[in-house]
N, C-alpha and C positions, 0 to 999 in steps of 0.2 A: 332384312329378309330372312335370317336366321334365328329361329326358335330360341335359342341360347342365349344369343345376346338381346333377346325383349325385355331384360328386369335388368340392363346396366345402370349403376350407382353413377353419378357424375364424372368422379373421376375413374373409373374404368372407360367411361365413352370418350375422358379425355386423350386417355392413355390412346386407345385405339386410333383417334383420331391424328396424335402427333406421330406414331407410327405408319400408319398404315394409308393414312387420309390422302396424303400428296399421290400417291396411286390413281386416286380418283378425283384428282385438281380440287380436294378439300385441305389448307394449311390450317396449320396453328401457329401462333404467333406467342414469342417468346419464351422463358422460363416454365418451371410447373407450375409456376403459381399466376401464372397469365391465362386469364378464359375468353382469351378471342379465336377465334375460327373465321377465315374468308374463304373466297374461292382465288386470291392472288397471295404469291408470298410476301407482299409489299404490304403488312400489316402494322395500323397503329393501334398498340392495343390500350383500351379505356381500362384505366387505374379503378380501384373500391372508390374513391372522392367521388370520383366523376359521375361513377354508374349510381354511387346515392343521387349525386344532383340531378343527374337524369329521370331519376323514379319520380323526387319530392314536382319538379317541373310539367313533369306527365301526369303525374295525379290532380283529378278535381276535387282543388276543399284542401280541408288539415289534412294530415298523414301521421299516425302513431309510428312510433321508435319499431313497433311489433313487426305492423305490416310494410315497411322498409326491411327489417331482418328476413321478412317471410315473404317476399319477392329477391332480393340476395341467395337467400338457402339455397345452393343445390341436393343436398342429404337431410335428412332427418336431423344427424349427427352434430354435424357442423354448423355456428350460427355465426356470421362475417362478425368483426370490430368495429360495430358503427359509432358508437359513443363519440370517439378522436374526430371521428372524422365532421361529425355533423356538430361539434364544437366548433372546429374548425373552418367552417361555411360560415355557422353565427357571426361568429368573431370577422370572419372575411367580407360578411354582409353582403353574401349571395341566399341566404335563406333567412327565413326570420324564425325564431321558437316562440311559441303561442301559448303552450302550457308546460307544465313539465313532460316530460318525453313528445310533446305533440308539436309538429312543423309544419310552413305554409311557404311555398316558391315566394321571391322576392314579391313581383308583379299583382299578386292576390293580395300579399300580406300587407304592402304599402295603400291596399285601396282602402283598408279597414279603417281607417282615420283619415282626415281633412291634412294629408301633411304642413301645408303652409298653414291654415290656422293652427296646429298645435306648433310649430315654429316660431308664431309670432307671439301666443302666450309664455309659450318658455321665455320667453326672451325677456317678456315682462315680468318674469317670478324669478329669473336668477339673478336680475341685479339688485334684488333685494336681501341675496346672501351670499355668504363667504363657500357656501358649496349647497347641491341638494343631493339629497340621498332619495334611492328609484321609489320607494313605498311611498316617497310624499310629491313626487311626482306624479306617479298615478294616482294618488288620490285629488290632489289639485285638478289635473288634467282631465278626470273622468268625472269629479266633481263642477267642473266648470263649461267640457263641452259635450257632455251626456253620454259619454264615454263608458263601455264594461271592459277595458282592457287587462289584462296581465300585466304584470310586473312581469314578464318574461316578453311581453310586449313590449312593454315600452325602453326594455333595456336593448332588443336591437333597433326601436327607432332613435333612441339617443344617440348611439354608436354614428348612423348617418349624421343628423344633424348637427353633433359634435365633432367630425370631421368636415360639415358643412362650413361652422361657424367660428373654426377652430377653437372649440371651447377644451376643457382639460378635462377627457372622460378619463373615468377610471371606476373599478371594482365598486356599484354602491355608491358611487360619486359623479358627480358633474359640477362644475365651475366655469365660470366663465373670466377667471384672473386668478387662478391659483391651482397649482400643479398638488395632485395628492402625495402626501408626505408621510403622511401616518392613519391610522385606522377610525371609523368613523367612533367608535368605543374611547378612542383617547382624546378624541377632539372632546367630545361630549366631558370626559374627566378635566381636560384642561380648563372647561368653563365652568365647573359645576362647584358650586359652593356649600359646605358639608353644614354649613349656619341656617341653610336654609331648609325649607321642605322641597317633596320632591317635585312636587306641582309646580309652587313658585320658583323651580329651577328649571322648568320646563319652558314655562312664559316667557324667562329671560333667554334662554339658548335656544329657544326657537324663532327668536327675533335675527339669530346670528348665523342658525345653520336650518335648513329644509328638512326636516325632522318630523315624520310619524308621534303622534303620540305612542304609537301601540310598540312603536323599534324602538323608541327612549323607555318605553316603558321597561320592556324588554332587557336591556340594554343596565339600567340601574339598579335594579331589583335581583341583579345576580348580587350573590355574596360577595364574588371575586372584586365587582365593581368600587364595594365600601373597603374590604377587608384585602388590600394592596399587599400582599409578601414584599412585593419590590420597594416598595417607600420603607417598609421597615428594613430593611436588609439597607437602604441609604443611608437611613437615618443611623442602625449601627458602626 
């Protein structure tokens, strides 16, 4: 009602309100860094986790990293820590990431593929190897049931089904009898034969590992790959 206070910044209305509020059976709940307000003191106040999972649930469709910060924002100034937290949903597999910075509520993200038929092909492509790495996953899987998904896709449908099937996820990894031990770069050196070329070492170890041509490519063609400090530093 006061002319003065029509331009308060968030936390100025906060400030007011933890002072002044209970006057007019307005509370606040908890610490300064708590932004709940009721009309009882018996306040539970929702964490940053929450109120991201609340936004990503409310919105129809994807949701950018942006416009999650830009519903957060109280100030210009200040932009909340979403990154932790929305890692943290992935990994917990209440949200799924669809692209880089871009997120979709479980419920939507799960309709985007046939879950049980990509279930049942996994299941038919890992016991043909000693592990699969996610780029040749999606490429099988999108190659096989018409699929444009992301590798950022399909790394939180694996996570379910990996917990479904107890298979042994990990970073870049799925197996389905073997726990990840070392990186997929060393596995690949473990097999790779320096007699050979790089093609015909590809044929052979991707007989044994679920393997991109494009990540093997990748993968050998570093200098670090042929030219090992560590083996010479053995050998001396």
């Amino acid at each position: 009602k006061n002319k003065e206070f029509n331009n308060l910044n968030f936390y100025e209305a906060r400030a007011l309100i933890k002072i002044f509020g209970e006057e007019e059976g307005i509370y606040h709940a908890g610490v300064s860094g708590t932004n709940t307000i009721g009309l009882s003191k018996d306040i539970k106040p929702i964490n940053l986790k929450q109120k991201i999972m609340d936004i990503i649930n409310a919105h129809e469709g994807e949701i950018s990293r942006d416009e999650i910060n830009e519903k957060l924002t109280k100030t210009k100034k200040v932009t909340p820590p979403t990154d932790i937290h929305l890692n943290e949903l992935v990994d917990e597999m209440f949200i799924f990431r669809i692209n880089p910075g871009v997120y979709l509520n479980f419920e939507d993200a799960i309709k985007l593929c046939d879950k049980k038929l990509v279930d049942k092909s996994l299941k038919e492509i890992i016991t043909n190897y000693k592990f699969l790495t996610l780029g040749f996953i999606r490429e099988k899987l999108n190659e096989e049931l018409g699929y444009g998904l992301s590798n950022f896709y399909y790394n939180s449908l694996i996570r379910i089904l990996a917990k479904e099937n107890s298979w042994y996820y990990g970073t870049n990894y799925l197996s389905k009898t073997t726990k990840k031990t070392k990186s997929t770069e060393q596995s690949i050196r473990d097999l790779y034969n320096f007699d050979l070329s790089t093609n015909d070492n590809y044929e052979n170890i991707s007989k044994k590992i679920g393997i991109s041509k494009q990540y093997y490519f990748n993968i050998v063609y570093k200098d670090e790959f042929r030219f090992n400090k560590n083996w010479i530093q053995q050998e001396q």
